[in-house]
C-alpha positions as CSV (number, residue, x, y, z in Angstrom):
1,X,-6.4,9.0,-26.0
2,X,-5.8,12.5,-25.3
3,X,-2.7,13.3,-23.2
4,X,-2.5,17.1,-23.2
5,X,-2.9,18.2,-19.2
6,X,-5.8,20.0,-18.2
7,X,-6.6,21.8,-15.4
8,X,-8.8,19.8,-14.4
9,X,-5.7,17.1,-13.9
10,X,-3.6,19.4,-12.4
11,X,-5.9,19.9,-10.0
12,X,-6.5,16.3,-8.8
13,X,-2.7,16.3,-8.8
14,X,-2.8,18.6,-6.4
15,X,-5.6,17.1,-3.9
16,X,-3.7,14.1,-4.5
17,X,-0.1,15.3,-3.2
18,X,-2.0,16.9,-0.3
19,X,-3.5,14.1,0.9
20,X,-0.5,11.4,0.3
21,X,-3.1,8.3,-0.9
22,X,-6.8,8.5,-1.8
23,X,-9.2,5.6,-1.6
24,X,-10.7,4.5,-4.5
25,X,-14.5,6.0,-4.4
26,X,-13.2,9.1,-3.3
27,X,-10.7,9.8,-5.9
28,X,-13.8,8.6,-8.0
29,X,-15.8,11.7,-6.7
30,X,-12.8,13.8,-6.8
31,X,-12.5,13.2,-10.8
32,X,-15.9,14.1,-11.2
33,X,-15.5,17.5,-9.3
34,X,-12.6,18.0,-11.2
35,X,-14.3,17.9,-14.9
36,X,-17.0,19.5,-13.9
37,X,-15.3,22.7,-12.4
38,X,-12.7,22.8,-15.5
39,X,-15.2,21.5,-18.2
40,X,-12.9,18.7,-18.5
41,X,-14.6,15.7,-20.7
42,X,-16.3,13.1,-17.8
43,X,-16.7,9.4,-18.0
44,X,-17.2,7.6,-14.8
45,X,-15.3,4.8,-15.6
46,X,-12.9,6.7,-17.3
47,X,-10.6,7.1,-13.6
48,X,-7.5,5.5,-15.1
49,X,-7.2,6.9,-18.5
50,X,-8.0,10.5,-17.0
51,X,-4.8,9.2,-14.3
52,X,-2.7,7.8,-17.3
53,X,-2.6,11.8,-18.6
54,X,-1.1,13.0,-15.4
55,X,1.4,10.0,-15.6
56,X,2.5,11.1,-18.3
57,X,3.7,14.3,-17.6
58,X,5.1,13.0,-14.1
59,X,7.5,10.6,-16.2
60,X,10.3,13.2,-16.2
61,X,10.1,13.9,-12.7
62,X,10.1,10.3,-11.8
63,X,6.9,10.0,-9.8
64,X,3.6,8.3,-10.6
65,X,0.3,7.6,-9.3
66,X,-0.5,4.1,-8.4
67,X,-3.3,1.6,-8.2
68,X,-3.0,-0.4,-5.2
69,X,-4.8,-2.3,-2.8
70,X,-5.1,-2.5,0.9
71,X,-4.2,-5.8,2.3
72,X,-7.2,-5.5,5.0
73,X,-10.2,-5.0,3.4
74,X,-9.4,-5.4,-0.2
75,X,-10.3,-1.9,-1.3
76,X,-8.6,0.2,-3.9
77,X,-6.4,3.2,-3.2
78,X,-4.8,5.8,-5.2
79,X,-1.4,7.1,-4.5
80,X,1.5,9.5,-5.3
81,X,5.0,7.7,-5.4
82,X,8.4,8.2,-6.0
83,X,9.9,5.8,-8.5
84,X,13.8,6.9,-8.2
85,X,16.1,6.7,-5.4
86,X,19.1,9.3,-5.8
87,X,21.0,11.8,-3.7
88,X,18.6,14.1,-3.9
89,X,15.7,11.8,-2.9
90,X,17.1,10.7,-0.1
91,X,18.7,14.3,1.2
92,X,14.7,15.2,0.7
93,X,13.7,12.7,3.5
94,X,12.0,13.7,6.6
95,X,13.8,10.7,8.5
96,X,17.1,11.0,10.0
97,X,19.2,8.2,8.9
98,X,19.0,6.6,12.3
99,X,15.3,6.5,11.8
100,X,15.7,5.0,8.3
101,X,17.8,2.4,9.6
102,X,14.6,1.5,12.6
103,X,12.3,1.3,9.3
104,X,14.5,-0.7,7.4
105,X,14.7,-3.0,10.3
106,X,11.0,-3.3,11.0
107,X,10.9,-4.2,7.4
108,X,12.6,-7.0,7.9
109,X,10.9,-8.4,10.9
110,X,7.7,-7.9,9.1
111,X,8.4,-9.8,5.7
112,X,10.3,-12.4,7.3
113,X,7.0,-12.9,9.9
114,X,4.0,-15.7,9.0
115,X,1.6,-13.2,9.0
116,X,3.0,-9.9,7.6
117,X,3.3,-7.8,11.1
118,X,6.2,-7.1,14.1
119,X,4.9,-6.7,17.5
120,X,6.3,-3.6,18.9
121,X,8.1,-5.3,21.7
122,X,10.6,-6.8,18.6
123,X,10.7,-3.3,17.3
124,X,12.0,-1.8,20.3
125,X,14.4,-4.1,20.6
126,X,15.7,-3.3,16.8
127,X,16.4,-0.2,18.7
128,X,19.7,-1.7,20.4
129,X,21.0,-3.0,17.0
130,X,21.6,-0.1,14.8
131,X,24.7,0.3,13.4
132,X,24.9,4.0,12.5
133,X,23.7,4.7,16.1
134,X,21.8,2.8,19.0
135,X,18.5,5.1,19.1
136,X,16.7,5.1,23.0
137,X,13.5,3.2,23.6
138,X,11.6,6.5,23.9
139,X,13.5,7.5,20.2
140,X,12.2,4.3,19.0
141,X,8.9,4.7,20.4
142,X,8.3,8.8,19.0
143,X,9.3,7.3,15.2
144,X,6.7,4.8,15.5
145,X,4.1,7.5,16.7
146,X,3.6,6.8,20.8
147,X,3.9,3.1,20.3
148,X,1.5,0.9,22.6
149,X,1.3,-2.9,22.7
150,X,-0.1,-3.9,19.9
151,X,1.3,-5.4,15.8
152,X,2.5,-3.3,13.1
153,X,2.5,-4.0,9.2
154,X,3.0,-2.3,6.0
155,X,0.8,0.9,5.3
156,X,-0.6,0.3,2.1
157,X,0.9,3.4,0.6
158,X,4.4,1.9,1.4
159,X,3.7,-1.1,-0.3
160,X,2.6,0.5,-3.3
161,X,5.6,2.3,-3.3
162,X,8.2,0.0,-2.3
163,X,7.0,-2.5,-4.0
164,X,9.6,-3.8,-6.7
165,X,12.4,-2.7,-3.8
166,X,10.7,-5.5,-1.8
167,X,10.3,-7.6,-4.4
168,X,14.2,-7.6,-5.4
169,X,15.8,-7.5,-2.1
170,X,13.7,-9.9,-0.4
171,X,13.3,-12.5,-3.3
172,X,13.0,-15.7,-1.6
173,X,11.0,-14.7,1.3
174,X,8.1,-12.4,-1.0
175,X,5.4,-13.4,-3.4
176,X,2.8,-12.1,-5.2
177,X,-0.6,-12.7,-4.8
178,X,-2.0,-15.7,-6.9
179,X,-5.1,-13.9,-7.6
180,X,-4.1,-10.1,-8.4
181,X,-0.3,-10.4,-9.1
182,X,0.5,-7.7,-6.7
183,X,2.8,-7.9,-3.7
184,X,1.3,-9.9,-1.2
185,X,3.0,-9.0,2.5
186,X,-0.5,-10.6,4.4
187,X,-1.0,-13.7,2.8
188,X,-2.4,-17.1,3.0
189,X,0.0,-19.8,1.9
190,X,-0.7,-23.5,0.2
191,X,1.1,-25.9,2.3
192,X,1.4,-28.1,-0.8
193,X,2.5,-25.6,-3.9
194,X,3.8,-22.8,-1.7
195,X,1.6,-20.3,-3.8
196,X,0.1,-17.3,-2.0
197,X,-3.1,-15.1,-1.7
198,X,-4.1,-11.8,0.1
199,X,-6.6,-12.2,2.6
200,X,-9.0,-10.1,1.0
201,X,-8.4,-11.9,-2.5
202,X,-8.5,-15.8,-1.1
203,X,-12.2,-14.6,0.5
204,X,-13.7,-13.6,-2.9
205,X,-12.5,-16.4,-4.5
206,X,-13.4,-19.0,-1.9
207,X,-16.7,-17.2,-1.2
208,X,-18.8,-19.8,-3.3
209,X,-16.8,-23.0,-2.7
210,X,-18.2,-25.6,0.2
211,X,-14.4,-27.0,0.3
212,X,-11.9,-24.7,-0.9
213,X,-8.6,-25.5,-2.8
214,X,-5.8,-24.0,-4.2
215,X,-6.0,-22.5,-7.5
216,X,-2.5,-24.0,-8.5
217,X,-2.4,-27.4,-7.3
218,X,-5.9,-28.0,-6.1
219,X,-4.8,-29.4,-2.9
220,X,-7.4,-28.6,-0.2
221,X,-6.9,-24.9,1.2
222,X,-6.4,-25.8,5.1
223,X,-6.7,-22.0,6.4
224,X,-9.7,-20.1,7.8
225,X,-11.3,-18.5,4.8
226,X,-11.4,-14.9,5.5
227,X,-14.5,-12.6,5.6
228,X,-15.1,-10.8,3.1
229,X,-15.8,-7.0,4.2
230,X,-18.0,-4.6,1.5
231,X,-15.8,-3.7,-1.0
232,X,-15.3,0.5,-2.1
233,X,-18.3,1.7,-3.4
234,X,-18.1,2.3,-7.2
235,X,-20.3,5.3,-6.5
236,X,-18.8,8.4,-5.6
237,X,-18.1,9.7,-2.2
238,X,-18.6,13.4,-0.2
239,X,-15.1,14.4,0.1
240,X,-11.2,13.6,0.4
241,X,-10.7,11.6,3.9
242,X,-8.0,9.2,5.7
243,X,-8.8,6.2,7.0
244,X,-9.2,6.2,10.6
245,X,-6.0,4.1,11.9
246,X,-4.2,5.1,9.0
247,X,-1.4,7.2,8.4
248,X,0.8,7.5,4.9
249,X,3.7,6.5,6.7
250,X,5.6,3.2,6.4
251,X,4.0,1.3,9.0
252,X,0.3,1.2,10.7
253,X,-0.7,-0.5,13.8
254,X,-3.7,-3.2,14.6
């Protein structure tokens, strides 16, 4: 495989950074473009090798981009993430260490939930608990963008990048997906074997069974199987987007 960087890669480098993380069919189109304007060699299935040549060259700088899925809807995103935290790292945070501490916090409340989300009443209250210094409610509330009543969870971008952080400091309350072997922070559990799946991932594989059971221990699966919404396209897209609800910060409301 060819790991000299084009311009073509640098280019969707460069989309990439600006837009934080990419779903799947767009970064899809966004390769294409990207070939075709630098006469860069183009294989439409060819998405991660072309993304394994920018790695590459990212390795001294200790960033990479990632294949992760979103815990909602099972599609596949692309994003840019930092794999080292130094001095320097965290001087170049946007946060204040206050606000750090408030994520931190509604990190925990999240993974150590059932169902993978805070309700922002909890979070507000994390407010009064800080240690480096108690934030006000309306402080609270302008970190976690005008907060309303509603649940907040893990963006998927976060998840993808804090992945192995999550996976050491929160060892015996974490798993990973049965199914996909990726961090799973909205899961369904077996009550028998303790294993656990991403909603997305238990509907695909219970789609075709009349009485679903675990994969481990074949016990019957006693939770509502999940809908199954369409997946990404594998054709390409128009253009570069977010998702509507979405934001590339840590956490996202429902």
């Amino acid at each position: 495989m060819a790991t000299q960087m084009t311009d073509g890669h640098r280019r969707f480098l460069q989309v990439l950074m600006s837009h934080g993380i990419m779903e799947g069919s767009v970064a899809r189109t966004l390769h294409r473009d990207c070939c075709e304007i630098h006469k860069v060699y183009y294989a439409h299935d060819k998405l991660d090798d072309f993304i394994n040549v920018v790695n590459i060259h990212l390795q001294p700088f200790f960033m990479q981009i990632r294949k992760g899925m979103s815990e909602d809807d099972g599609k596949t995103y692309y994003a840019l993430v930092n794999l080292a935290e130094t001095e320097i790292t965290k001087m170049a945070s946007d946060y204040t260490e206050n606000e750090l501490e408030l994520f931190r916090k509604t990190m925990d409340a999240i993974i150590v939930s059932e169902n993978g989300f805070a309700s922002s009443t909890n979070i507000l209250n994390l407010a009064d608990q800080l240690k480096i210094k108690k934030m006000k409610k309306k402080e609270a509330e302008q970190v976690l963008q005008n907060l309303r009543d509603g649940e907040y969870t893990l963006h998927t971008r976060c998840i993808m990048e804090m992945e192995q952080y999550i996976l050491s400091n929160y060892q015996d309350l974490v798993r990973k997906c049965n199914i996909c072997h990726s961090l799973a922070i909205q899961s369904q559990v077996c009550e028998t074997c303790g294993i656990g799946m991403h909603l997305p991932c238990a509907g695909k594989y219970f789609k075709a069974q009349m009485e679903p059971h675990c994969p481990h221990c074949n016990e019957f699966w006693p939770h509502e199987i999940p809908e199954i919404n369409r997946p990404d396209s594998q054709l390409p897209s128009s253009a570069p987007r977010e998702r509507r609800g979405t934001s590339s910060s840590g956490t996202r409301r429902r």
